[in-house]
C-alpha positions as CSV (number, residue, x, y, z in Angstrom):
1,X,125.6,86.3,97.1
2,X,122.6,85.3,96.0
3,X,119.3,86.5,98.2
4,X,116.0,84.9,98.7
5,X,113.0,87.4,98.2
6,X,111.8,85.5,101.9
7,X,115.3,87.3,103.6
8,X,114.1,90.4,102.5
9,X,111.1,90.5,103.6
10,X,112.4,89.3,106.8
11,X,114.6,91.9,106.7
12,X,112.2,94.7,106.2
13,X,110.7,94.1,109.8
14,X,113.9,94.8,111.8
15,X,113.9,98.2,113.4
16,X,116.8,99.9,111.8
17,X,116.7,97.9,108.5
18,X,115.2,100.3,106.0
19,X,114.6,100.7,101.9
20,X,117.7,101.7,100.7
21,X,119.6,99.0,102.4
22,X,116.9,96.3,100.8
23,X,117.2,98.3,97.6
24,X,121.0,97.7,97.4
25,X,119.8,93.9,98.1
26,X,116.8,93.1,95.9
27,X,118.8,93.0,92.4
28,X,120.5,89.9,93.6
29,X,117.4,88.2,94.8
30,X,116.9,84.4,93.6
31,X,114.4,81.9,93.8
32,X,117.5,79.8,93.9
33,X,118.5,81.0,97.1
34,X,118.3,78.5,100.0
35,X,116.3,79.6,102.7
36,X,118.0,79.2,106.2
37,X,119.0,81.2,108.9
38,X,122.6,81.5,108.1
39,X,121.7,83.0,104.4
40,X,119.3,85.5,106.3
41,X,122.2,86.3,108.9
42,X,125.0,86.7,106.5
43,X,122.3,89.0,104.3
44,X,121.4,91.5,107.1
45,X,124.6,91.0,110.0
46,X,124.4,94.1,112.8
47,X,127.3,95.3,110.9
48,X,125.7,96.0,107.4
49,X,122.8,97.5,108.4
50,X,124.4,100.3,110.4
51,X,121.2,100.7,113.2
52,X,121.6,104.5,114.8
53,X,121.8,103.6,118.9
54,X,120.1,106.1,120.4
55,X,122.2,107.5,123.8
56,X,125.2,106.4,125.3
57,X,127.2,103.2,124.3
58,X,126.9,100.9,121.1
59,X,124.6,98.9,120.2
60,X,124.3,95.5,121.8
61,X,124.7,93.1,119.3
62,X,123.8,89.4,121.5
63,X,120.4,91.7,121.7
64,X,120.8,92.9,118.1
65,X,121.3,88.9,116.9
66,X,118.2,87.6,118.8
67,X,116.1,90.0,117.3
68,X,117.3,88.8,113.9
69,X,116.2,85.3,115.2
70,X,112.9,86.6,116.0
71,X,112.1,88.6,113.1
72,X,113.4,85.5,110.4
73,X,111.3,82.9,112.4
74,X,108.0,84.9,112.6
75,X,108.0,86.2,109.1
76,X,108.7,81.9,108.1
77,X,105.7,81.5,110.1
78,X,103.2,84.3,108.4
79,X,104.8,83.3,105.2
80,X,103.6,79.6,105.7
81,X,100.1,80.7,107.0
82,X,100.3,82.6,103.7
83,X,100.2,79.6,102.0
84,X,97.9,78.1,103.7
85,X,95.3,81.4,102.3
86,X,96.2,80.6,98.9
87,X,98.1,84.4,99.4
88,X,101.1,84.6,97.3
89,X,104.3,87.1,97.7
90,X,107.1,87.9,94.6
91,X,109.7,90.9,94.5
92,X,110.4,93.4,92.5
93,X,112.9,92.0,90.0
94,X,110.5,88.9,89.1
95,X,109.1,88.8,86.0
96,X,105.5,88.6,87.5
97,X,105.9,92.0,89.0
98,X,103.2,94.3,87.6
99,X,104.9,96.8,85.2
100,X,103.1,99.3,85.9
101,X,104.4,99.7,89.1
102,X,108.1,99.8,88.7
103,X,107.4,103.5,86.8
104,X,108.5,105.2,90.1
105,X,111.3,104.6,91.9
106,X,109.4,104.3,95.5
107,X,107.6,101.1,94.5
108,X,107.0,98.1,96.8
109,X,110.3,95.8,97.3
110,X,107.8,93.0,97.1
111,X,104.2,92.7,97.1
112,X,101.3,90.0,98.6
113,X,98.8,88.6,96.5
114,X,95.3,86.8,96.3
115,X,93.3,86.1,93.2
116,X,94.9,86.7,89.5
117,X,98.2,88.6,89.1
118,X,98.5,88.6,85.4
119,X,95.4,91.0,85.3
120,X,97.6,93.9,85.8
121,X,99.7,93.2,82.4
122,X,96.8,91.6,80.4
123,X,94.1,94.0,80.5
124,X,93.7,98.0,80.9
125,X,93.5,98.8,84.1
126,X,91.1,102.3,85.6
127,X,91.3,103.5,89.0
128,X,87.6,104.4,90.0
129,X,88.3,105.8,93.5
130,X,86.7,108.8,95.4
131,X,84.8,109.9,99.0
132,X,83.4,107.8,101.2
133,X,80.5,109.6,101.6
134,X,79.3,110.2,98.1
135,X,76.2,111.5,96.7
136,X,73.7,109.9,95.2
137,X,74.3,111.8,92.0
138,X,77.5,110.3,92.4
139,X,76.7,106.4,93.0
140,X,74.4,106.6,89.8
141,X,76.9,108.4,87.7
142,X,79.8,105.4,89.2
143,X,77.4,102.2,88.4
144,X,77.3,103.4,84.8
145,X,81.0,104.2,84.7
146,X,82.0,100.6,86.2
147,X,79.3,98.8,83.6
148,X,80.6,101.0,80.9
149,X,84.9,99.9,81.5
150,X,83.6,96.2,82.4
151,X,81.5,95.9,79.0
152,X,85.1,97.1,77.4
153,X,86.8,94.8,79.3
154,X,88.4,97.0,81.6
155,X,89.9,95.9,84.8
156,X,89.0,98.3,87.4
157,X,91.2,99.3,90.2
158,X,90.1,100.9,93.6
159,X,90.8,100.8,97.3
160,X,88.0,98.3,99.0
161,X,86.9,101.2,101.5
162,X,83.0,102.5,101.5
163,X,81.9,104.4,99.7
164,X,83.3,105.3,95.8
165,X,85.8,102.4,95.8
166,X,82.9,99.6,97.4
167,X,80.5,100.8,94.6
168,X,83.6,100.2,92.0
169,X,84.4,96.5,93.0
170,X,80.6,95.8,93.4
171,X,79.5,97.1,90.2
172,X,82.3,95.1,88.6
173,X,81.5,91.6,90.1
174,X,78.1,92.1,89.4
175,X,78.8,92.7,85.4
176,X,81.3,89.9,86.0
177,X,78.7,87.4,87.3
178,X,76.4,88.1,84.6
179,X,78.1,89.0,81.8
180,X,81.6,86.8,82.3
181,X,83.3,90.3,81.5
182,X,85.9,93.2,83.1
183,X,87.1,92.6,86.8
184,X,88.5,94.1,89.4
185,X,91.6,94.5,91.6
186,X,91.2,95.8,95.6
187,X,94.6,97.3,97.2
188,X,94.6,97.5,100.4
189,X,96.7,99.1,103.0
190,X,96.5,96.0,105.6
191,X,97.5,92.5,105.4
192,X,95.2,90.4,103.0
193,X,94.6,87.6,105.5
194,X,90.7,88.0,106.5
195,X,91.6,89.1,110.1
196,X,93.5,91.9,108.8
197,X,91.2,93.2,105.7
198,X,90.1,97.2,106.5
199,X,86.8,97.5,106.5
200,X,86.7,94.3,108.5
201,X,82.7,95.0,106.3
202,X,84.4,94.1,103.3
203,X,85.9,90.9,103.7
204,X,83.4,88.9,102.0
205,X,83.6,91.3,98.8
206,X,87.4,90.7,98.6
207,X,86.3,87.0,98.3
208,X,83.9,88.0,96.1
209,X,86.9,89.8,93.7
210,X,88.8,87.2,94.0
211,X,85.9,84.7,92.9
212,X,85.6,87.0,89.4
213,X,89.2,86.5,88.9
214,X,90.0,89.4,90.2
215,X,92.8,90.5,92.5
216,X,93.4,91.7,96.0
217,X,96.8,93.0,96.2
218,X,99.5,94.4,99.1
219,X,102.7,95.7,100.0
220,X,101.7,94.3,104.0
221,X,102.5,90.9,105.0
222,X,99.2,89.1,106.6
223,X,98.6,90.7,110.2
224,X,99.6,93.7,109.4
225,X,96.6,96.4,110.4
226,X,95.7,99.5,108.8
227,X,97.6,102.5,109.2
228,X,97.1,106.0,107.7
229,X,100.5,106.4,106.2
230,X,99.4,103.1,104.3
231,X,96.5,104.7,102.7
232,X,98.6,107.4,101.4
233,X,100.8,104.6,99.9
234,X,98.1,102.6,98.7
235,X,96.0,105.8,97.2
236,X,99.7,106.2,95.1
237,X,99.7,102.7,93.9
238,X,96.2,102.4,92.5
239,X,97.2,105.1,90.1
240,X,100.3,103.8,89.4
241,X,98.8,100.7,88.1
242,X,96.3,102.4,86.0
243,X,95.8,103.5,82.5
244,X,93.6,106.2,83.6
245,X,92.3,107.1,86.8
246,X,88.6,108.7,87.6
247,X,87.8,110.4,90.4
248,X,84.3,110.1,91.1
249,X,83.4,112.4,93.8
250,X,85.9,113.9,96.3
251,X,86.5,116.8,99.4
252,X,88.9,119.5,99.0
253,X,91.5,117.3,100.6
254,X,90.4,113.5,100.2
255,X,93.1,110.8,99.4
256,X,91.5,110.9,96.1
257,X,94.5,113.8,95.6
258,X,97.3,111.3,96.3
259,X,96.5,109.4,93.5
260,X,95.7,112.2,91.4
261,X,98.9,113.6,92.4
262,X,101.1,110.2,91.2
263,X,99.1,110.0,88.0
264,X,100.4,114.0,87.1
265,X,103.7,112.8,87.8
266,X,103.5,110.1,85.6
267,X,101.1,111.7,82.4
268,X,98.5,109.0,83.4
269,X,95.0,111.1,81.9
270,X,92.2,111.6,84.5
271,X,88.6,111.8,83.9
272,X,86.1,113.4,86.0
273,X,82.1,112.9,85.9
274,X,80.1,116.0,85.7
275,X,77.5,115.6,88.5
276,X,74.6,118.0,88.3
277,X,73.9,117.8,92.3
278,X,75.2,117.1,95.4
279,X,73.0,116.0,97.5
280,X,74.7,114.2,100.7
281,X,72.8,114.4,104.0
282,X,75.3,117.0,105.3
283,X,75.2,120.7,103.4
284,X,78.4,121.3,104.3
285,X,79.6,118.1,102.9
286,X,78.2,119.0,99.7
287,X,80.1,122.3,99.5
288,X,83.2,120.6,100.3
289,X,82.7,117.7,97.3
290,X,81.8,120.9,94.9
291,X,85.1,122.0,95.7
292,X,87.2,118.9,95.8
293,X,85.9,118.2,92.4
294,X,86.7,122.0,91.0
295,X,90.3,121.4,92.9
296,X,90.4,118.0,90.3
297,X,89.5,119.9,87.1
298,X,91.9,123.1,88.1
299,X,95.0,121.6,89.6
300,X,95.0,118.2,87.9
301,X,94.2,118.7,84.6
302,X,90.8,116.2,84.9
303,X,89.0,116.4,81.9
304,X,85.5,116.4,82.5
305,X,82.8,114.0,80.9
306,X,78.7,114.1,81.8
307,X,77.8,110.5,79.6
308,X,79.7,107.6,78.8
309,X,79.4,108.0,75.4
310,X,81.7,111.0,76.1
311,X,84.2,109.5,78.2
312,X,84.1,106.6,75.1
313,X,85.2,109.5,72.6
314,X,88.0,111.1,74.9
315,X,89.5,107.2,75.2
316,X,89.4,106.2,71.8
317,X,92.5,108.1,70.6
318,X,95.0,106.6,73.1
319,X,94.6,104.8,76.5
320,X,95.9,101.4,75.6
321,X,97.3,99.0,78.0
């Protein structure tokens, strides 16, 4: 039978309900689908989902059945307030699904937007991601980066957290306000409803992004807080979407590695700035960076570039959207 994207997503709240049953479901997805409560029931019944009751007895399923009720009137609700915040949802088989994405088998069932999807298919797209605690050295070296892919009409991808991926989206608003060129696209590991955005600090630059045409974009349904399992997810997605990612400044064991991880996995090239100092407030801090960024060079293959005009020449011969 025919699914509606809404039951799955539903679906995927239930305790008990997890991917590989959606996955066996999301192929027969339909826009055509009639949303009601009888679809959602006959989609995900007690008895195809298979829930493991913990000790003695079987599962109850009068208990099992109101907790369907619950979890497909709630979602109706979020997905209406949705809506109402101009943030959108599609699934993985529709056409609008970012391509990127679908290069791994884990990626999201479905995903929530804000701003302009098509971004991610119409322009090349460069994780600039890194430490929350960069150096100075750093921030310089980033600004000139971000100016240098928005000037190429790049659209650059990062996290929204402080630090690296704040300096990323900033930079590339700013070139966007003045110039009219480049953008940038925010993941985030929380719902994108302002009560929800992490840093709650940030929630004014995701308008911002947004206002640039940009695009805020997440696997969480609105009210959904920030979890560190998410950020590991979220780290693997901003390469996943990317053309080419560039670590900027990192620790020895940052999440900068998660996405430097997925983008070996999948041949995407990264790209490290040289940085002649580190200078954050904290010594030890500064070691650590010196090493994370060694770790990026040694382990993940980064090449290393100390101008633009360099990391111009290693781009030229491929890197195309």
């Amino acid at each position: 039978m025919a699914i509606a994207i809404e039951h799955v997503i539903a679906a995927s709240s239930i305790k008990g309900v997890g991917r590989q049953f959606l996955l066996r479901c999301i192929d027969d997805c339909s826009d055509a689908s009639e949303i009601n409560y009888e679809n959602f029931v006959a989609f995900v019944a007690p008895e195809k989902h298979k829930r493991i009751c913990r000790g003695a007895g079987s599962c109850n399923q009068e208990i099992e059945m109101k907790e369907l009720k619950k979890a497909y009137d709630h979602t109706l609700k979020l997905l209406e307030r949705s809506a109402d915040e101009k943030i959108f949802y599609i699934g993985s088989n529709s056409s609008k699904y970012p391509r990127r994405l679908r290069r791994c088998k884990d990626h999201p069932l479905f995903l929530f937007y804000r701003g302009n999807l098509e971004i991610c298919d119409t322009m090349r797209c460069a994780a600039v991601i890194g430490t929350r605690q960069p150096s100075a050295d750093a921030l310089k070296a980033e600004k000139k980066i971000c100016d240098y892919l928005a000037e190429y009409g790049w659209n650059i991808v990062s996290g929204l957290a402080f630090g690296c991926d704040e300096t990323a989206h900033r930079t590339a608003v700013e070139y966007w306000k003045n110039t009219g060129k480049g953008t940038t696209t925010a993941i985030l590991a929380d719902g994108l409803d302002a009560g929800s955005i992490y840093p709650k600090e940030n929630a004014e630059l995701a308008d911002e992004i947004v206002d640039c045409g940009g695009l805020l974009l997440s696997e969480y349904i609105i009210g959904t807080s920030c979890r560190p399992y998410y950020l590991t997810e979220r780290d693997k997605w901003q390469a996943q979407l990317s053309d080419i990612v560039i670590p900027v400044q990192t620790g020895v064991a940052g999440g900068t590695f998660h996405a430097l991880t997925r983008a070996a996995e999948l041949d995407i090239p990264s790209f490290i700035p040289y940085l002649r100092e580190y200078d954050s407030p904290d010594c030890e801090q500064s070691d650590l960076c010196r090493k994370g960024m060694m770790k990026a060079v040694k382990k993940y293959k980064c090449r290393s570039f100390r101008t633009v005009l360099e990391l111009d020449r290693m781009l030229k011969p491929g890197c195309s959207a």
